[in-house]
N, C-alpha and C positions, 0 to 999 in steps of 0.2 A: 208058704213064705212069700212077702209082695218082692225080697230081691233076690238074686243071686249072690252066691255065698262069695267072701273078699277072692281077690286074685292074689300071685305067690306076691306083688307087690304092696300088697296091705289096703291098695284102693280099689272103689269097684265103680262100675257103672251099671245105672238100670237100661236094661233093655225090654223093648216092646215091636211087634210084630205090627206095624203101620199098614200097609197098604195091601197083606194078606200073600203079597209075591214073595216074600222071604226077609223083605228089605227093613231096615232094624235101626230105629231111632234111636242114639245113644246120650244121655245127659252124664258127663263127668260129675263128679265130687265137686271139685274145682267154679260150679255152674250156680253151686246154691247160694238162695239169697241172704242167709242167716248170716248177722254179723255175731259174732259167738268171742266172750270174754274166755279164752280157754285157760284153762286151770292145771290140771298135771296132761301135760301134753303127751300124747303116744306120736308115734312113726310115723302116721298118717298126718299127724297137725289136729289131731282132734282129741279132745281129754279122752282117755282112758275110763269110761263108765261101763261099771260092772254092775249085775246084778237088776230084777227088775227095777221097773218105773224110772229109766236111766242109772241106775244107780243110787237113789237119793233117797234119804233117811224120812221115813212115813210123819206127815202131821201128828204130833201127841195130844194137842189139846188150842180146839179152833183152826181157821182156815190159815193155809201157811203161801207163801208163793213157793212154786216147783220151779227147779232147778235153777237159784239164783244165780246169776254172774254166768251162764250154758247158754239156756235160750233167752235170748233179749235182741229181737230184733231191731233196729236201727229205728223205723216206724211203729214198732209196736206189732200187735198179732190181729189178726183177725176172726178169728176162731179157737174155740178150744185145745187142748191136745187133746188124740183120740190114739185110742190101740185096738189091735184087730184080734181076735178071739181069744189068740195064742199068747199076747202080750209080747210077743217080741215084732213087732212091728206098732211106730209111733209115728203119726204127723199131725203137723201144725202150719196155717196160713200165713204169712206176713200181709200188712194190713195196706202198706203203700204200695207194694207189688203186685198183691193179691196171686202171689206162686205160693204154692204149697210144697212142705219139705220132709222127708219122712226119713227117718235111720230104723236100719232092724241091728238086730241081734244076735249076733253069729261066735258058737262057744262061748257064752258069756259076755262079750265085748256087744261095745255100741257102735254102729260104723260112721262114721262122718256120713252128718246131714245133707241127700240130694235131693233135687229138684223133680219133683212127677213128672213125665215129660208127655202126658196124656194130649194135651190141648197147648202143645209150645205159643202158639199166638194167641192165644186171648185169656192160655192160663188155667188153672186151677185152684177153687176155693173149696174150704168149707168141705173136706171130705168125709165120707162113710162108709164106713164095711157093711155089708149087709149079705144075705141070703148065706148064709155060713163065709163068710169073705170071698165068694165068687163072683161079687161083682163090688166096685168100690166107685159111687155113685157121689159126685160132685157137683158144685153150684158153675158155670161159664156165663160171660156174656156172647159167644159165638151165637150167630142166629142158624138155626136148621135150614136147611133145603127148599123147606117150602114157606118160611117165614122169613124176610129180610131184616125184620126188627129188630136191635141188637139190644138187650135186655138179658137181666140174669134170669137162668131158667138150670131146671136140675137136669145133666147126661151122667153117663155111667160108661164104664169099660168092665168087660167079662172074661173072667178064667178062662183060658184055652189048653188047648196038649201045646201050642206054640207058645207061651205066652199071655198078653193081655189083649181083647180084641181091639178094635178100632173104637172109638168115640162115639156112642150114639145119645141120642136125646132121648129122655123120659116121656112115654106114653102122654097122644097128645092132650089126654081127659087133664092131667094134672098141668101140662103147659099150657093148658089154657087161664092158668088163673096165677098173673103174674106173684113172684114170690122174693124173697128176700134174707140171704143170712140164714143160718142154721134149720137143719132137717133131721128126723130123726127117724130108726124104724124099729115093728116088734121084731121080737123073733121070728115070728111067722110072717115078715115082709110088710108089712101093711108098713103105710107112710105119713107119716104126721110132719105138718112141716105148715109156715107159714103162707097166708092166704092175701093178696092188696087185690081180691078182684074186684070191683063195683056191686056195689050191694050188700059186701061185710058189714058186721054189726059197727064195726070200729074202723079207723083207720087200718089195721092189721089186725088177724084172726087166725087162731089155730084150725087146721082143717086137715084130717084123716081120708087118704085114699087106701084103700083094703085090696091086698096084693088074694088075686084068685086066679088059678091057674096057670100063672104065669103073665098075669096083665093086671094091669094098676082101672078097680073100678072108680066111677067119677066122685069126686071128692065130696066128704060131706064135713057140714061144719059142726063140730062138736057138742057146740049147744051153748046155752047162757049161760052156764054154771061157770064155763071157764071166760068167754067172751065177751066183751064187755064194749062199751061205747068208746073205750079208749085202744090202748094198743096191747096186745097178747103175742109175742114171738117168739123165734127161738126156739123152737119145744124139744124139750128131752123126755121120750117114754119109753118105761122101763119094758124091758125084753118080754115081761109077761104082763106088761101094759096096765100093771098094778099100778102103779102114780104117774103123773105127767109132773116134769119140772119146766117152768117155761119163764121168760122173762115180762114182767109188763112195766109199764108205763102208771108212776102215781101221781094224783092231779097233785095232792098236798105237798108234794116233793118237786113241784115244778116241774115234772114230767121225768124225773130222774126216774131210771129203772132199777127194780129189784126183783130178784127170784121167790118165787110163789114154785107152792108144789100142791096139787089134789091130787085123792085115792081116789082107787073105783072100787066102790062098794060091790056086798057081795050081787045085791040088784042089776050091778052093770050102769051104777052113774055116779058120777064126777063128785067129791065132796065139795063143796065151799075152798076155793084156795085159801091157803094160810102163808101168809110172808114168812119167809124164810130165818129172819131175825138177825140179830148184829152180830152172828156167829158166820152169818153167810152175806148180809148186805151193810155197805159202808154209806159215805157220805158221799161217792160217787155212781156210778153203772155196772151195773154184777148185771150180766150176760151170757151167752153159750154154754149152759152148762152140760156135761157130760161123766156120765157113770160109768167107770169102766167093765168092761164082761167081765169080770169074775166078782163084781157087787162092790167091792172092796172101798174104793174113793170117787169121792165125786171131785170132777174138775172144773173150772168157769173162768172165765173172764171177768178184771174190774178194769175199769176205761172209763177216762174223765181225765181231759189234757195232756198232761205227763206222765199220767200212771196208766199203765196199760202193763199189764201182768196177768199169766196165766197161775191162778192158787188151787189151791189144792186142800179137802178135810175128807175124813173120815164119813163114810156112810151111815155114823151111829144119829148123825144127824137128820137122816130123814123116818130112821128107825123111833125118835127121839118125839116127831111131829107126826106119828102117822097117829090116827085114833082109836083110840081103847075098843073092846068088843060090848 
């Protein structure tokens, strides 16, 4: 579980072990950025949602927005919602902030939304569980140690017996190759995530680093089947690395972006993307999309002006477009 369970006051704070001496960074409840429309209020000042996926009643039929009138940030979001194996831990970016906010799940109840307190000065975006959620790996623009340049680049913090460990930077094979916006991994680690190094097919490219031994090898690019002269970002692949769902850029839509998903065949290559269709892309930008671990729902982003909402459908939709035998 990413917190500790509520205190006899009904609030809690996350804690994290910083500096290794003992000393323990604390962000209140009170800290988060989320401007939240609250609805049946509990004791804490926060609705009362029970029951997975916050409490909210599953998409029936086409993509729906998750938890209207709960999460509605002030600026809109910046990433997906994402949940961690177990389902009872949820976070999501705000867009103008770029702080990241996450509630778990404690007896049924959802706790009022706090702030990660990973990276307090430059922040945290765009986060992921990975390696069984022992490590929960996010986007900063904090520059490492040996690089001054301040740029988004992917760090991670690690499960301890104390805690969470300190902030480090992702292996420097894959920070070498500036990146941007949503990451994704298999189950077996490997890291698929966006590519803007010099020399991509396109302005931005999907590019897989293959987690072995406990280190990230140098990234390779996927290939033409997915990448294109234009932009490929975003990428979401599935835990057995069966489809990649990823965001591009269409010339005939003025560069608006829509979700595109390829299989991998039983050969080990990418099919032909198929756009997603008007079940999943609108008149605006469908972006970040993410699968929850248990298969169940995909989730994404639509962004264009005013509308900035995280939606939510049913996974029979990629069930729907995957190809016959």
């Amino acid at each position: 579980m990413l917190f500790p369970p509520r205190t006899e006051s009904g609030r809690r704070s996350i804690g994290r072990n910083q500096s290794g001496g003992g000393s323990t960074v604390r962000v209140t409840a009170g800290a988060a950025l989320i401007s939240l429309a609250l609805i049946a209020v509990g004791e804490d000042g926060f609705p009362e949602l029970r029951g997975a996926y916050l409490g909210q009643k599953p998409p029936e039929s086409g993509a729906e927005v998750f938890a209207p009138g709960i999460l509605k940030p002030a600026n809109g979001f910046h990433s997906s919602v994402v949940f961690n194996s177990a389902g009872d831990t949820t976070c999501w970016t705000e867009m103008a902030a770029g702080r990241t906010t996450c509630t778990t799940r404690v007896d049924g109840l959802w706790s009022r939304p706090e702030l990660l307190p990973f990276d307090p000065e430059y922040g945290v975006r765009e986060p992921m569980f990975a390696h069984g959620d022992q490590r929960i790996y996010y986007l900063s623009r904090r520059p490492p140690a040996h690089d001054p340049v301040e740029r988004e680049r992917i760090w991670y913090v690690e499960r301890t017996p104390a805690g969470w460990s300190t902030s480090q930077p992702i292996d420097d094979v894959v920070t070498a190759h500036p990146t941007h916006w949503q990451f994704s991994f298999t189950a077996a680690g490997d890291l698929y995530f966006t590519s803007e190094a010099p020399g991509v097919r396109g302005e931005q490219d999907i590019y897989v680093a293959r987690w072995r031994e406990g280190v990230f090898l140098p990234p390779e690019d996927i290939g033409a089947q997915i990448n294109t002269d234009g932009r490929e970002f975003c990428p979401f692949i599935a835990p057995d690395e069966s489809y990649l769902i990823f965001s591009r850029s269409v010339p005939e839509e003025r560069g608006r972006s829509d979700l595109f998903i390829s299989f991998r065949t039983t050969e080990g290559m990418w099919t032909e993307p198929v756009n997603m269709g008007d079940e999943i892309n609108s008149l605006h930008n469908e972006t970040s999309p993410v699968v929850t671990p248990d298969g169940r729902y995909l989730f994404f982003l639509r962004v264009s002006g005013d509308v900035n909402d995280v939606f939510w459908v049913t996974t029979e939709v990629i069930s729907e477009l995957r190809p016959g035998p």
